[in-house]
N, C-alpha and C positions, 0 to 999 in steps of 0.2 A: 504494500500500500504506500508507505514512504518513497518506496523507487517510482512508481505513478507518479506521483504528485512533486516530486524533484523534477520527472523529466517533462510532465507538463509547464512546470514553473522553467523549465529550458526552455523547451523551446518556447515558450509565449514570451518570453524575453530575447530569445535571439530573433525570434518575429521582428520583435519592438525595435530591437540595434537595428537589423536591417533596413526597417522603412528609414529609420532615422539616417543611416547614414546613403542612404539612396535620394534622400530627400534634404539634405540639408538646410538649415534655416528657418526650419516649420515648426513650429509649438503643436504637438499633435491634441492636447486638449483641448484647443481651441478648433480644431480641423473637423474634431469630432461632434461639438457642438455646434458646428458650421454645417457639418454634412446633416445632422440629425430636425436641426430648423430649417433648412431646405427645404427635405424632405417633410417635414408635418409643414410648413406654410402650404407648398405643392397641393398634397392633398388635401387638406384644407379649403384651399380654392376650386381643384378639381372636383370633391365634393358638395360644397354651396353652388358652384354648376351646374353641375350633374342633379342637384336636387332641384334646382329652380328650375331648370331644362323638364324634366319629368314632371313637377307635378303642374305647372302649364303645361304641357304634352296632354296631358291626362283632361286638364280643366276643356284646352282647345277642342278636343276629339269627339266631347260628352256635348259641348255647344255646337258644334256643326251637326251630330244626330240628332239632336232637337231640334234645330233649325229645319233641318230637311223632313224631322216628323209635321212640325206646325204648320208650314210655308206648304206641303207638298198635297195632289190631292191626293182625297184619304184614301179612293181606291188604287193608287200607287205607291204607301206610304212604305209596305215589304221591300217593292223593289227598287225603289228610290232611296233608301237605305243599304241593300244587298249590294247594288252599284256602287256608292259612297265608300262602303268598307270592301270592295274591290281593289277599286279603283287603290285607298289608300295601302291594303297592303301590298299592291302591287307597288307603286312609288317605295315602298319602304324595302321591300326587297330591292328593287332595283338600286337603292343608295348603297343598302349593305353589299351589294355587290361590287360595285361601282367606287368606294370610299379606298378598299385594299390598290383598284388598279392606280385609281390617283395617286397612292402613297407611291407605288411602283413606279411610277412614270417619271415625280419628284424625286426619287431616293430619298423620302422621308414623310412621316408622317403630322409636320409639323403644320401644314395649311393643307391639309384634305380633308375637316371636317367643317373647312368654309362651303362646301355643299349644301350643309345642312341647313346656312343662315335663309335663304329664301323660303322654304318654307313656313317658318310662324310667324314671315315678316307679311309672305302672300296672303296667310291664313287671317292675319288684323285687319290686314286690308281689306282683305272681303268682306270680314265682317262689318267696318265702316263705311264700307261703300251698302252693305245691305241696308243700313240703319236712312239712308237715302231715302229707299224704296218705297212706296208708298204701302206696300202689303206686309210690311215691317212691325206696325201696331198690332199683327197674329200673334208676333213670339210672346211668351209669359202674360197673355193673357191682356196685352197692351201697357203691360207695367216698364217701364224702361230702367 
């Protein structure tokens, strides 16, 4: 048990010489808490993203099926819905398809989920442009 923990306390110290003398000039406790807040601000931001991204995703999806339930006639309201959620998951496979060849094309993934911006920008907009419409006072009942 002593010889473990000797030669563990080796090598994680000739670890340590090595970076140190590969690296000269670097305070590694600081390097460490450099790499470690990176890393959680990153995520951090990825995640408050990623969360506002989804649950307007979620909010958008649920107001456009409504829309197309209120606005549409009643005897086409199945398949004026069936179309809508078509239509949408076919755009959405076709992104996920489409987002990998952009990275490829760029050698990086760093601006290929600018695809993605025209959608909730197209989706507002139509919404505001419905709100125009004269047959617009049907959604919620005429409540705005």
């Amino acid at each position: 048990m002593g010889t473990r923990l000797r030669l563990g306390w080796m090598v994680s110290r000739s670890y340590w010489s090595l970076l140190r003398n590969c690296l000269p000039h670097v305070y590694f406790r600081h390097i460490y808490i450099y790499h470690w807040a990176l890393f959680y601000w990153a995520f951090l931001a990825f995640f408050t993203i990623a969360l506002i991204w989804g649950l307007t995703a979620v909010a958008d999806s649920a107001q456009f099926s409504v829309a197309a339930t209120e606005l549409s006639d009643k005897s086409m309201v199945g398949s004026e819905l069936a179309l809508q959620m078509g239509v949408g998951f076919a755009i959405t496979i076709f992104v996920i398809w489409l987002l990998p060849v952009i990275a490829e094309y760029q050698d990086s993934w760093r601006w290929s989920f600018l695809i993605l911006v025209p959608g909730p920008f197209l989706g507002a907009l139509s919404m505001l442009l419905l709100r125009r419409e004269a047959r617009s006072h049907l959604l919620a009942d005429g409540r705005r």
